[in-house]
N, C-alpha and C positions, 0 to 999 in steps of 0.2 A: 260794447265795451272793448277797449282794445285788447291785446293779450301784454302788454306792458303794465297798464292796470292794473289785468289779471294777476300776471306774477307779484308787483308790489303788493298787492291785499294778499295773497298767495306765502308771501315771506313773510308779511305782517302777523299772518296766523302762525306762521309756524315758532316765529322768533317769542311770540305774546304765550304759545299752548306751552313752551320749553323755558320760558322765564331766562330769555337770552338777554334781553332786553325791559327797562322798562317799560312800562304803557305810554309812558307823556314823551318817549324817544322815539314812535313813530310817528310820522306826519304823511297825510296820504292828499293830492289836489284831486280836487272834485270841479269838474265842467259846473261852472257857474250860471254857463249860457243855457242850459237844457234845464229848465223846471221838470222835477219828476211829480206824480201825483202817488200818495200812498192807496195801494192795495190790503184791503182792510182781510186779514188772517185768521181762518175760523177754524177754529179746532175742539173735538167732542173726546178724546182719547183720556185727559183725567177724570172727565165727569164717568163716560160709558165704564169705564176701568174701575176707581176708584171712587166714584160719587158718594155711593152712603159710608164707605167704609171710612172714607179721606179727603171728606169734603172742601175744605180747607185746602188743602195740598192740588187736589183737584182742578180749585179755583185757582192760585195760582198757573197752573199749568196753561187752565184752556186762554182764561182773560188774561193773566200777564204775560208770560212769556211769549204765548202764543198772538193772543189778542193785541196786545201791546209792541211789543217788543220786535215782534218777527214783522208788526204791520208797519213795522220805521222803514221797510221799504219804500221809500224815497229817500231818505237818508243813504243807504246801503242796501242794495239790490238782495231781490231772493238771492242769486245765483250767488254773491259774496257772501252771504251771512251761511249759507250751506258749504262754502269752504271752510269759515271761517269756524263753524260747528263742528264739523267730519275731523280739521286740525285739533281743536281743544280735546275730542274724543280720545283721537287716538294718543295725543300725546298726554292723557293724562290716565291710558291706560283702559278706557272702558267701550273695550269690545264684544257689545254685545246687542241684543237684538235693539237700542236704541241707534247703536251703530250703525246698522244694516237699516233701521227706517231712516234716518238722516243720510245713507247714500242713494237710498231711493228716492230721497225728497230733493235730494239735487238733481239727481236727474231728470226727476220732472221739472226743476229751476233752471234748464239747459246745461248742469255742467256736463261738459262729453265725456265720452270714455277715455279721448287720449287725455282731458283736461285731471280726470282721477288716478290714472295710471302716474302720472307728472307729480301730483300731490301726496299721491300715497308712496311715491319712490323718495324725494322731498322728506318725507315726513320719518323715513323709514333709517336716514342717517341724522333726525335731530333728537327723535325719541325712540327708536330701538327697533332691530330687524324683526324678530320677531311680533311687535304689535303690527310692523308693514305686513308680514306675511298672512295675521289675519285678518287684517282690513281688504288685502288682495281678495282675499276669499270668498268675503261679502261681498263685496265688488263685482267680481265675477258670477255671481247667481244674480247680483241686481240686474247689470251688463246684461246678461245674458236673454233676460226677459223680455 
């Protein structure tokens, strides 16, 4: 993907996690010519976590969000839906250990460290210096691994 791409989906999160904009006010082109195939998304973290306690909640988590949702890659790439997530995080304030597994799930997704440094600097004049300063944080012990 290009980094033109990148920034549009990039400002799309940020403009969508800050309520700058409406949802039906972005429009993003997608290569036509390239069929993607979906990558099916398996996830045990609400069952192992939550199973007997939150079964329900659980199930959502592993099959829908996870199962469903996150497996729409071919619509939108791992690597965008982990911006896209990392944005809504931080701009809506919840920095915490989901935080730091969703910057380590992008890095597994390819995003790079200058691409996070870029997002969380981004991110850090639409929704506030301080949640940049502890998103750097996480960042930097993921980064670092």
């Amino acid at each position: 993907m290009n980094m033109r791409k990148r920034m549009s989906v990039l400002l799309a999160a940020v403009m969508l996690s800050t309520n700058i904009v409406p949802m039906g006010a972005i429009v993003m082109a997608e290569n036509q010519n390239a069929p993607k195939k979906a990558v099916k998304i398996v996830q045990t973290a609400g069952r192992d976590q939550l199973g007997t306690f939150a079964p329900d909640f659980a199930h959502y988590n592993d099959d829908i969000l996870f199962g469903e949702v996150w497996s729409r890659n071919d619509k939108l790439s791992l690597h965008d839906r982990s911006i896209v997530t990392i944005s809504g995080l931080i701009g809506s304030g919840v920095i915490d250990s989901s935080l730091k597994y969703h910057i380590a799930t992008a890095k597994k997704n390819g995003v790079t460290k200058d691409e996070m440094v870029e997002i969380i600097t981004q991110l850090g004049f639409y929704t506030g210096w301080p949640k940049a300063w502890a998103a750097f944080n996480m960042a930097k012990e993921v980064y670092a691994e």
